[in-house]
VOPAGU-2260 file (C-alpha; in pm, 1 decimal, decimal comma):
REM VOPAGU-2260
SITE   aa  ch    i         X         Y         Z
SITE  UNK   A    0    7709,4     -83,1   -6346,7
SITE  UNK   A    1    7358,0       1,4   -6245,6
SITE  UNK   A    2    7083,3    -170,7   -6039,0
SITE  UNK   A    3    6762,0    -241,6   -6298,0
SITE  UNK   A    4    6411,5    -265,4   -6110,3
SITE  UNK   A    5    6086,6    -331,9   -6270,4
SITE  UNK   A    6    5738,0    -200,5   -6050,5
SITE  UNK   A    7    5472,8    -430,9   -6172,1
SITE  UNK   A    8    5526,7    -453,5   -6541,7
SITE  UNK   A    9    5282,6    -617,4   -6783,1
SITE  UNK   A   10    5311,9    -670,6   -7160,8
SITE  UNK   A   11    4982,9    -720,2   -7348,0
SITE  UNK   A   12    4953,6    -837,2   -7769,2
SITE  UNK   A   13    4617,0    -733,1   -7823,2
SITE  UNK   A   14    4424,8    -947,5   -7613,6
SITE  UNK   A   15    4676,7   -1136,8   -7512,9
SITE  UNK   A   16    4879,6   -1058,7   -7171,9
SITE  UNK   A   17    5215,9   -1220,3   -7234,3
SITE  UNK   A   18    5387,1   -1086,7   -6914,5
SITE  UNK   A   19    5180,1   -1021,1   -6591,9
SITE  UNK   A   20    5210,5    -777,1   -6293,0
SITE  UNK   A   21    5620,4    -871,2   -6292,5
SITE  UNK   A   22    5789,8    -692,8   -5983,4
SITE  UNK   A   23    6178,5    -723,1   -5954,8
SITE  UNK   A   24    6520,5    -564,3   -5833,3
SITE  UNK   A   25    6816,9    -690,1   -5966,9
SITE  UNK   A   26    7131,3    -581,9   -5782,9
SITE  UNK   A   27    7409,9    -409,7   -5901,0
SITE  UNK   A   28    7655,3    -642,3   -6017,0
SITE  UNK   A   29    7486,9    -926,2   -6033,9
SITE  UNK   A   30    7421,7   -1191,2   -6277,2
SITE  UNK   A   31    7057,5   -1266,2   -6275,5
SITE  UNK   A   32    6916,5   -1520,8   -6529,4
SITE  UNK   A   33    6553,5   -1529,3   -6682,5
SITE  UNK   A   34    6478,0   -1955,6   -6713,5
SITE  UNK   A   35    6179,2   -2079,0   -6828,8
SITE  UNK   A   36    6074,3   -2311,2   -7079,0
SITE  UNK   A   37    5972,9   -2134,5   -7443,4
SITE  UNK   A   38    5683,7   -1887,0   -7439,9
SITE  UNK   A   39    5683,3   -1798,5   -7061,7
SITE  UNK   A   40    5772,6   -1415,7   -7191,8
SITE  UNK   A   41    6140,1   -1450,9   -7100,1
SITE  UNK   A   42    6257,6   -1294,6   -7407,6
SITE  UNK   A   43    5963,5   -1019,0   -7334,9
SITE  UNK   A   44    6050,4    -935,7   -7039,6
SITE  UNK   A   45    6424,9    -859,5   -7142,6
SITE  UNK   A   46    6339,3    -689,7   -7431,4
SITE  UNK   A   47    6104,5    -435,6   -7224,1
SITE  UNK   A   48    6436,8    -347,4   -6965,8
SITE  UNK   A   49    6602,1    -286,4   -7368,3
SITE  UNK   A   50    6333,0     -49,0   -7469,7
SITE  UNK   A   51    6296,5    -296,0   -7817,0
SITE  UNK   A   52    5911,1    -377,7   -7628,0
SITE  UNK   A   53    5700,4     -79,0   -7479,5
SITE  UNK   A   54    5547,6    -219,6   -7132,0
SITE  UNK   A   55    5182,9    -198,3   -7143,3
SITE  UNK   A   56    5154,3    -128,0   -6787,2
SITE  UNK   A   57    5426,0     -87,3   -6500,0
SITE  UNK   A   58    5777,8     119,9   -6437,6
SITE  UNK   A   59    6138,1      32,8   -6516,1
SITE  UNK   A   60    6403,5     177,7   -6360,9
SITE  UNK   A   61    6806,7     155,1   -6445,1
SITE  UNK   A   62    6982,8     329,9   -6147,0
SITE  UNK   A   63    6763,7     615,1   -6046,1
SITE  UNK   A   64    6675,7     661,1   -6340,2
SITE  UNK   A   65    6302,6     575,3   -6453,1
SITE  UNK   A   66    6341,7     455,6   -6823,2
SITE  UNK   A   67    5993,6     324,4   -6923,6
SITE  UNK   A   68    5964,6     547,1   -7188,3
SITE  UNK   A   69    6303,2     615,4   -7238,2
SITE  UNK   A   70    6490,2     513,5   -7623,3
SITE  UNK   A   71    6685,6     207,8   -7652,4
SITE  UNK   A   72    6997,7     417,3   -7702,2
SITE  UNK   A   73    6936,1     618,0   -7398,0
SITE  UNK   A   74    6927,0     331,3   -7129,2
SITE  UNK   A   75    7249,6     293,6   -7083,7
SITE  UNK   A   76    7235,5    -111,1   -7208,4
SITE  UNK   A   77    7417,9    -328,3   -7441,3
SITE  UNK   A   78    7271,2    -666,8   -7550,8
SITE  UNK   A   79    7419,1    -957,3   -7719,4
SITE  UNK   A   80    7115,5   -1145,9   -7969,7
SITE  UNK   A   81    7062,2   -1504,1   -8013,8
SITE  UNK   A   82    7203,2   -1460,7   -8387,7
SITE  UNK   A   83    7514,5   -1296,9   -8359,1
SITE  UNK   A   84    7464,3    -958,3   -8624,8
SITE  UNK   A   85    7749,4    -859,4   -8758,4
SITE  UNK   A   86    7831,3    -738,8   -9079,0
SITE  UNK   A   87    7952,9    -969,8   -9274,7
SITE  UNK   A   88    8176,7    -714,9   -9486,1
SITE  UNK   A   89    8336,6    -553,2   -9189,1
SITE  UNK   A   90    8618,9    -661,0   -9025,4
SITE  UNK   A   91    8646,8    -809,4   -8673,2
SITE  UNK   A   92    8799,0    -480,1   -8586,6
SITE  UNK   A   93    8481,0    -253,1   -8785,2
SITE  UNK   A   94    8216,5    -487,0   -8636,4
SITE  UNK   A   95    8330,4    -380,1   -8261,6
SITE  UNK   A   96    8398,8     -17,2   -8350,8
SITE  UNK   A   97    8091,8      37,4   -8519,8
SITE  UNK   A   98    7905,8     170,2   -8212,8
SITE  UNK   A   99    8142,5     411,8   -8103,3
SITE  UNK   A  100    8239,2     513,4   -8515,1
SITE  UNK   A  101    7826,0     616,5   -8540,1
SITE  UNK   A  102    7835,0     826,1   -8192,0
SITE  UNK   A  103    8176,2     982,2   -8344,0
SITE  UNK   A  104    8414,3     897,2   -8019,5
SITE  UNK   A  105    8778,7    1026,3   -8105,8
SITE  UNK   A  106    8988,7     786,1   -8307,1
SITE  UNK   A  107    9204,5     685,6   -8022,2
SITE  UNK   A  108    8945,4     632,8   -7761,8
SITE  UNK   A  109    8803,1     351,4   -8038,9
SITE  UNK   A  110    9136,4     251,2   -8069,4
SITE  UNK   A  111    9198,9     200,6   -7693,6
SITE  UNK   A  112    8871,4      20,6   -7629,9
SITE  UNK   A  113    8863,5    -179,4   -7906,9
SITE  UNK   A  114    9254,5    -339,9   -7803,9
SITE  UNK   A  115    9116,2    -334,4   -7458,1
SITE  UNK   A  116    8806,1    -555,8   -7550,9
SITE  UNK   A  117    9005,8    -790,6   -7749,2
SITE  UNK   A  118    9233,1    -880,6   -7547,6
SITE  UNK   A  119    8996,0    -942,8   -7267,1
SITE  UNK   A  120    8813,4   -1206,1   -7500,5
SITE  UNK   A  121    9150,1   -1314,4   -7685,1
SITE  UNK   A  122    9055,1   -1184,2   -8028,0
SITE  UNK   A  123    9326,5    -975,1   -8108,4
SITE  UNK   A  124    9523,6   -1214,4   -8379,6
SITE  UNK   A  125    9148,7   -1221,6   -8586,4
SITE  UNK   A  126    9085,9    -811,2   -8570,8
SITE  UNK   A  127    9163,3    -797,7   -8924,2
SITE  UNK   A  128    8944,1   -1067,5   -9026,3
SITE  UNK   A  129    8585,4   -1102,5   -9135,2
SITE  UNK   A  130    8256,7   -1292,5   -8986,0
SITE  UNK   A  131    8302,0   -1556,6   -9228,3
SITE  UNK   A  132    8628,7   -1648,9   -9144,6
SITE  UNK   A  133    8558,9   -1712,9   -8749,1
SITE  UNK   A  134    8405,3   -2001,6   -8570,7
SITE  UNK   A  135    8065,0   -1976,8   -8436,1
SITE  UNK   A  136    8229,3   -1883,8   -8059,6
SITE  UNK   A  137    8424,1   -1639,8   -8219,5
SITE  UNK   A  138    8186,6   -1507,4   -8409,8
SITE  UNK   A  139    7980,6   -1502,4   -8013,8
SITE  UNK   A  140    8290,4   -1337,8   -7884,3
SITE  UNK   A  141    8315,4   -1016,5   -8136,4
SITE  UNK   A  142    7950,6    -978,4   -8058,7
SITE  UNK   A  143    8028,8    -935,1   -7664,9
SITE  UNK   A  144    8293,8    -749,9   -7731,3
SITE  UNK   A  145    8100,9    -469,7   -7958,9
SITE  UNK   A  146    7898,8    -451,6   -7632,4
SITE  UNK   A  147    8209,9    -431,0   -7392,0
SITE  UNK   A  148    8327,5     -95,1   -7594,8
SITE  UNK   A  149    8019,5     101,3   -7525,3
SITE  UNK   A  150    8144,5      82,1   -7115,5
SITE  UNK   A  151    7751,8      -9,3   -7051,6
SITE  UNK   A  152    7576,5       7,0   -6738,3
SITE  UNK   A  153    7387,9    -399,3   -6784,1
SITE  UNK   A  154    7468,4    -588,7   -7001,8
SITE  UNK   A  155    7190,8    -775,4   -7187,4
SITE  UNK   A  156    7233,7   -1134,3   -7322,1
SITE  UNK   A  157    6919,4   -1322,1   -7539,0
SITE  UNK   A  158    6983,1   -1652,4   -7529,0
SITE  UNK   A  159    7368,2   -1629,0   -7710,1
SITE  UNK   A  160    7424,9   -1950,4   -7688,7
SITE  UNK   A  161    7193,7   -2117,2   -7865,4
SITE  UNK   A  162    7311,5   -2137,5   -8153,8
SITE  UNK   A  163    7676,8   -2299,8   -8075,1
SITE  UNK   A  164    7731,6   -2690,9   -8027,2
SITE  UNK   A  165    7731,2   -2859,5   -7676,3
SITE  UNK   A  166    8129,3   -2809,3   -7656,0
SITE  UNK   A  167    8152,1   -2476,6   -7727,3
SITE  UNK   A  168    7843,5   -2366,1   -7527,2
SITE  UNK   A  169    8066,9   -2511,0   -7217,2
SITE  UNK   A  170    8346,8   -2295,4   -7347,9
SITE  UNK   A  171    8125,2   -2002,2   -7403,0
SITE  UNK   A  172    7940,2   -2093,2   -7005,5
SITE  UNK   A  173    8279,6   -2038,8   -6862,1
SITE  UNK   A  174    8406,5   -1763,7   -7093,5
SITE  UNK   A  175    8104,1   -1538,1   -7001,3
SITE  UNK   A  176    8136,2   -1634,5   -6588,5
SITE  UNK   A  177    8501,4   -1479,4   -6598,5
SITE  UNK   A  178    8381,5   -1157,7   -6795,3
SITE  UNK   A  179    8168,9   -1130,6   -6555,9
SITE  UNK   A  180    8364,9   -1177,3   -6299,6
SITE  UNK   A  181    8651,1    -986,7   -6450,1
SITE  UNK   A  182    8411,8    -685,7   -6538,3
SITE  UNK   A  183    8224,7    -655,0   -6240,7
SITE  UNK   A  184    7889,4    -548,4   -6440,7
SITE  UNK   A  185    7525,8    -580,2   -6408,9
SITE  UNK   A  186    7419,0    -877,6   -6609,2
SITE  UNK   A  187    7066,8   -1019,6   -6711,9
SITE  UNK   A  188    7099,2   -1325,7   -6921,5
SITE  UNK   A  189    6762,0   -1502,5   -7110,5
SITE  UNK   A  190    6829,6   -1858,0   -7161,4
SITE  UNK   A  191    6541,0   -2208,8   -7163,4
SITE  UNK   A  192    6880,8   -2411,7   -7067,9
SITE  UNK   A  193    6821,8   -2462,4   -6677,0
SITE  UNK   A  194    7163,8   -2612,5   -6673,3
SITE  UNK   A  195    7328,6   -2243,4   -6769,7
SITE  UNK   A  196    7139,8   -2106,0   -6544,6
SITE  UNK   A  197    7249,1   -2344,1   -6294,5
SITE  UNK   A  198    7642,1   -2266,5   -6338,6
SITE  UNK   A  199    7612,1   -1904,4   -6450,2
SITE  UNK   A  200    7357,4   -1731,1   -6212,8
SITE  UNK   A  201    7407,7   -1546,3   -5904,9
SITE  UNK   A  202    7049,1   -1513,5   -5887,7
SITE  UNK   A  203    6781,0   -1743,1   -6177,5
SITE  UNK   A  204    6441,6   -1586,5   -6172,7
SITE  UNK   A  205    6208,7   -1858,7   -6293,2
SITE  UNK   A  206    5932,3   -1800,5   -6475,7
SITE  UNK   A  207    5588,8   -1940,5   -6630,7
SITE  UNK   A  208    5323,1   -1820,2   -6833,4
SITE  UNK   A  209    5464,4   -1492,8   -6790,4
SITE  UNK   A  210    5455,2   -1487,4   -6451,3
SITE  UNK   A  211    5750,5   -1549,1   -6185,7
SITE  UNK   A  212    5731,3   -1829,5   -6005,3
SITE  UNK   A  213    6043,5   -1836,7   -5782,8
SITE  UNK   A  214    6365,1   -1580,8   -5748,3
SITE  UNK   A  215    6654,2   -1729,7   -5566,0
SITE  UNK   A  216    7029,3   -1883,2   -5598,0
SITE  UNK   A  217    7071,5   -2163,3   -5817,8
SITE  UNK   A  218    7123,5   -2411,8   -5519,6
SITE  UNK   A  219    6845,7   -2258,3   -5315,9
SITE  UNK   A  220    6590,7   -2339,1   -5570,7
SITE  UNK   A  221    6728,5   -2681,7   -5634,4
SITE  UNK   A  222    6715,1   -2763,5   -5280,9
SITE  UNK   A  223    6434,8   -2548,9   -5146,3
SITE  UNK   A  224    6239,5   -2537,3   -5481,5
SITE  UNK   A  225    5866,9   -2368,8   -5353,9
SITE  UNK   A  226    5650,4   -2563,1   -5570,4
SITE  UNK   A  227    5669,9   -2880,2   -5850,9
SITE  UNK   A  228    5717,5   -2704,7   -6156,2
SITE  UNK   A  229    6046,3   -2527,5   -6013,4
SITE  UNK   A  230    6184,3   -2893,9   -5874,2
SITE  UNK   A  231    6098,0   -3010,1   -6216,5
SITE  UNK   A  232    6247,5   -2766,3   -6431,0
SITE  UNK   A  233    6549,7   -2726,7   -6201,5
SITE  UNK   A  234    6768,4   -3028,9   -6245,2
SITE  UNK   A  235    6893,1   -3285,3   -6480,8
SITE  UNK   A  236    6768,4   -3534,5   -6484,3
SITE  UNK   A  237    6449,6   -3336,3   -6335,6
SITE  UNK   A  238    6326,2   -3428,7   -5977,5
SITE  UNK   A  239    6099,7   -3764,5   -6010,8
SITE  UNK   A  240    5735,0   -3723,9   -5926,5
SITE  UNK   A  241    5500,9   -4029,5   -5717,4
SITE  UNK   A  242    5158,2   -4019,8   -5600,1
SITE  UNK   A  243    5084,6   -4052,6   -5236,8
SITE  UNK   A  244    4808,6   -4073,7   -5037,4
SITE  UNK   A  245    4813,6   -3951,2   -4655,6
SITE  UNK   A  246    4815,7   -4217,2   -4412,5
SITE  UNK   A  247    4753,1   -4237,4   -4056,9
SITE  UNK   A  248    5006,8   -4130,0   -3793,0
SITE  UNK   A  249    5157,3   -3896,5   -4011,2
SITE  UNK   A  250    5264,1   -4145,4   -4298,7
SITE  UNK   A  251    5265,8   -4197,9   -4666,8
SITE  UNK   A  252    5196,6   -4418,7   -4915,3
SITE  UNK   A  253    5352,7   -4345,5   -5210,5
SITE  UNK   A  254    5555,0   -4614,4   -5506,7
SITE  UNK   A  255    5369,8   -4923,1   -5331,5
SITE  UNK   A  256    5533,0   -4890,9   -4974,8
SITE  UNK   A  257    5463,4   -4658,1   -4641,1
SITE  UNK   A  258    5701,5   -4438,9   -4494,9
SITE  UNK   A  259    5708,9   -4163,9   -4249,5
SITE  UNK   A  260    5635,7   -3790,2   -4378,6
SITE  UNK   A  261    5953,0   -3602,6   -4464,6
SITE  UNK   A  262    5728,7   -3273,0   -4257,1
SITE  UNK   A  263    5438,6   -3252,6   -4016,5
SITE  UNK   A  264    5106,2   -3256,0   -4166,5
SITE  UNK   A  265    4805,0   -3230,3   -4054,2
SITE  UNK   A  266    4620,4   -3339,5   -4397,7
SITE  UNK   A  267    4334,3   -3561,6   -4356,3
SITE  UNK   A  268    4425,4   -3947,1   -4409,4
SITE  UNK   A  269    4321,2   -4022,4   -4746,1
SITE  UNK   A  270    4422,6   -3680,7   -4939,7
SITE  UNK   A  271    4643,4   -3701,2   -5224,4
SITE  UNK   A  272    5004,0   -3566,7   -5267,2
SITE  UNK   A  273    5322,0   -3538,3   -5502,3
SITE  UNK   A  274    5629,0   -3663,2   -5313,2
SITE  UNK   A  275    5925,9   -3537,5   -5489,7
SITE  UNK   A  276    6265,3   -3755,2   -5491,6
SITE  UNK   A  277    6611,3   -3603,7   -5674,0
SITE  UNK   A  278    6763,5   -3907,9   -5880,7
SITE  UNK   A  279    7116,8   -3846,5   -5643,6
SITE  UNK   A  280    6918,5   -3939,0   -5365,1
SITE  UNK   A  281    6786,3   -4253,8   -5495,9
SITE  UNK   A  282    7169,5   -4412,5   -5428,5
SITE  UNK   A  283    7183,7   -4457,7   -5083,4
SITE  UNK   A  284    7273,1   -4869,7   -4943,6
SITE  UNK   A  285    6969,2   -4832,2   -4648,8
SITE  UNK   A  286    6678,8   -4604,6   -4592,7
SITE  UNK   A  287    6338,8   -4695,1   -4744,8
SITE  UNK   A  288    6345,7   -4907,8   -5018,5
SITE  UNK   A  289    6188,7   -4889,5   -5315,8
SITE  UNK   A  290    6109,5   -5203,3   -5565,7
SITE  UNK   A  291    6201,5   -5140,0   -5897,8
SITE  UNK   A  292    6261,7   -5278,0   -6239,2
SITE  UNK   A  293    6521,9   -5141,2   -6440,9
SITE  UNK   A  294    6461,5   -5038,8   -6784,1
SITE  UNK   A  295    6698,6   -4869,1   -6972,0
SITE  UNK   A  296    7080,2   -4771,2   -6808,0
SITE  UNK   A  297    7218,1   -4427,8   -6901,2
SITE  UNK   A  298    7598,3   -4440,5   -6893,2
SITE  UNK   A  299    7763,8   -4159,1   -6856,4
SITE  UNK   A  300    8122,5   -4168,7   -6748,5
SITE  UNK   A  301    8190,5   -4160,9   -6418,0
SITE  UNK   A  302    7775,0   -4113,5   -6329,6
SITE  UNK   A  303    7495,7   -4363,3   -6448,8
SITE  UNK   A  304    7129,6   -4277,1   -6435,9
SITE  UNK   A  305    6918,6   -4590,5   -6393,5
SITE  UNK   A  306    6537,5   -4527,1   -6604,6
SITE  UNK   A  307    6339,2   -4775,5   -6369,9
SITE  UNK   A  308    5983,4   -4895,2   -6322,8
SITE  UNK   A  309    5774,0   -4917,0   -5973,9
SITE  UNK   A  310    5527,1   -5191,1   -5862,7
SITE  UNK   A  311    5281,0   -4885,2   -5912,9
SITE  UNK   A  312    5336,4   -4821,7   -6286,8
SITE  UNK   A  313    5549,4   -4533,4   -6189,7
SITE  UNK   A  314    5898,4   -4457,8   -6384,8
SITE  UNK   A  315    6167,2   -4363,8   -6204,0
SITE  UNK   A  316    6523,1   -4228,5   -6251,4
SITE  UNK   A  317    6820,1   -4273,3   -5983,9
SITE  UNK   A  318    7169,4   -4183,0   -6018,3
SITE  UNK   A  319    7420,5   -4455,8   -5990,1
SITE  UNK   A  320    7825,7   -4461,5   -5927,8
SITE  UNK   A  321    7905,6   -4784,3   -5895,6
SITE  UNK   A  322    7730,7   -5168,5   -5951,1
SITE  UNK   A  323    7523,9   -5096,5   -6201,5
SITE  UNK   A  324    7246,3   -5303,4   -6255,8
SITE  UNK   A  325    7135,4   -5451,7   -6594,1
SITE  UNK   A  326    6832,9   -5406,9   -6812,1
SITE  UNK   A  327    6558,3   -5613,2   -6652,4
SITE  UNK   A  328    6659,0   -5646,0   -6316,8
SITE  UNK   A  329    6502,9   -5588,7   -5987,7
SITE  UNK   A  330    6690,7   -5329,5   -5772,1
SITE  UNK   A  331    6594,9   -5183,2   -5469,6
SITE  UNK   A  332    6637,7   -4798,3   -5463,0
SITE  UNK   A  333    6698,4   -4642,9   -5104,3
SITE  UNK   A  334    6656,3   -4286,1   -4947,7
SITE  UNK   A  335    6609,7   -4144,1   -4699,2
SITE  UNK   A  336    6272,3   -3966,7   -4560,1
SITE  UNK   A  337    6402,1   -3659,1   -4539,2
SITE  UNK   A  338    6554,3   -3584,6   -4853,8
SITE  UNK   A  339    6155,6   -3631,9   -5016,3
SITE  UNK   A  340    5999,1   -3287,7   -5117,6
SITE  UNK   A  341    5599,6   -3245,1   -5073,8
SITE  UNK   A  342    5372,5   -3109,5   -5321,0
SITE  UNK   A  343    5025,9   -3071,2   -5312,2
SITE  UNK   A  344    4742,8   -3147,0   -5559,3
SITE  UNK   A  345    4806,4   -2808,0   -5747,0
SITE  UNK   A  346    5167,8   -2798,6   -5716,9
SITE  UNK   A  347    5227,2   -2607,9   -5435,2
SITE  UNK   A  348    5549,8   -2711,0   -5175,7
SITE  UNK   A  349    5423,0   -2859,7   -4850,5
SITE  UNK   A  350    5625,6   -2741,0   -4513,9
């Protein structure tokens, strides 16, 4: 395993600057994900650290190692693509081999790593069988594992899985956690699913318009998020949004009532904010209360989210356990002041 830094790294097309002045360390060991919704030069970014993209500007480094310029096959990296590409007339057994079979490792080192990587991802019963005969998380799994043999330094993964329904992408979540976990490697994982980054991450590096907009754990940025578009793209159901306006005394006026600021401010009465409320903490039986008129109820299970409508116009969701409400009726939605995140008028987190 190997630490990966990148020293203020751009990517231009042309004109066009897809990935801007990027500056990051990733430890080694860790699992860092790349979130961000599609064309914030995720993708880019991980496909510079392969040596598939040359950086316009900027340094990467793998170890000690500065690999900017360096070959894809040099680096020291395995990745695992969105589309799993194997060859579909090669066994399960050929597909993982291949690598080491084109760099001419002795028979019995294949041999040895190939058993090894199967039976750390429970493929060895379908080594003798082709692409066509596996599910799509097998099919996942044989690609890992043709990246386990080559013993890299990071691994790389490009969204992998993408492509797999909701159950197996669970399976495949978890499955890839205990790799890492059992493996102990350097991981950087691309994915526009907040939700794996959520579970899988040690670290989630969010980004936007090619530039990165917050680096931290995955509850740190849920609960600390440092400006709207993190608390809105971290969390499902994403954090709900209200206007308020400043009041005197150090109170707002935001979804038709006044309460006290969740932070000292010393904005001007009158200014305009974003206060930011997570649906979980829209459940409380006291706190301020907020009018609202339910209009659709998600059930889920054991968990409910309520889609609601304010005095002010203003939709709302809140997460419910237990007497749920029916479509059209008034509720009253408590929390409490200082569970309310501040935003200003250009997004940016108010202390």
């Amino acid at each position: 395993m190997a630490r990966v830094e990148l020293r203020r790294v751009s990517k231009s097309f042309g004109a066009t600057e897809v990935v801007h002045d990027v500056s990051l360390a990733i430890e080694e060991g860790e699992f860092t994900v790349f979130v961000g919704p599609s064309g914030c030069g995720k993708s880019t970014l991980l496909r510079m650290i392969a040596g598939l993209e040359e950086t316009s500007s900027g340094e990467i480094f793998i170890g000690e190692t500065d690999v900017t310029d360096a070959e894809p096959s040099d680096r020291g990296l395995a990745m695992v693509f969105q589309s799993y590409a194997l060859y579909p007339h090669m066994t399960v057994m050929d597909n993982m081999s291949f690598g080491l079979r084109m760099t001419h490792r002795p028979k019995t080192e294949i041999a040895e790593k190939v058993a090894r990587a199967a039976k750390i991802l429970r493929l060895e019963e379908y080594l003798q069988r082709k692409p066509a005969q596996l599910s799509g998380g097998q099919r996942q799994r044989v690609a890992i594992g043709r990246a386990i043999v080559r013993d890299p330094k990071v691994f790389l993964f490009d969204e992998p899985l993408s492509n797999l329904d909701a159950e197996l992408r669970v399976q495949m979540r978890v499955e890839i956690s205990k790799l890492h976990n059992m493996l102990g490697n350097t991981m950087i994982y691309v994915t526009h699913d907040q939700t794996e980054a959520l579970t899988m991450a040690d670290r989630i590096v969010v980004l936007r318009d090619g530039r990165i907009e917050q680096i931290g754990t995955p509850l740190g940025l849920y609960a600390d998020p440092d400006n709207a578009f993190v608390a809105g793209f971290i969390g499902s159901p994403r954090m709900n949004f209200l206007s308020a306006t400043v009041q005197a005394g150090g109170r707002l006026l935001a979804g038709g009532i006044e309460f006290p600021s969740p932070v000292p401010t010393k904005l001007e009465p009158g200014t305009t904010l974003q206060v930011g409320l997570r649906p979980e903490h829209l459940d409380l039986q006291d706190g301020i209360g907020l009018q609202a008129t339910v209009e659709f109820v998600e059930a889920l299970g054991s968990t409910c989210y309520l889609h609601a409508t304010l005095a002010t116009g203003e939709t709302i969701i809140a997460e419910r356990r237990s007497s749920l409400p029916r479509t059209g009726d008034t509720i009253t939605l408590h929390f409490a002041p200082t569970s309310a995140r501040l935003f200003g008028g250009s997004g940016e987190r108010i202390r």
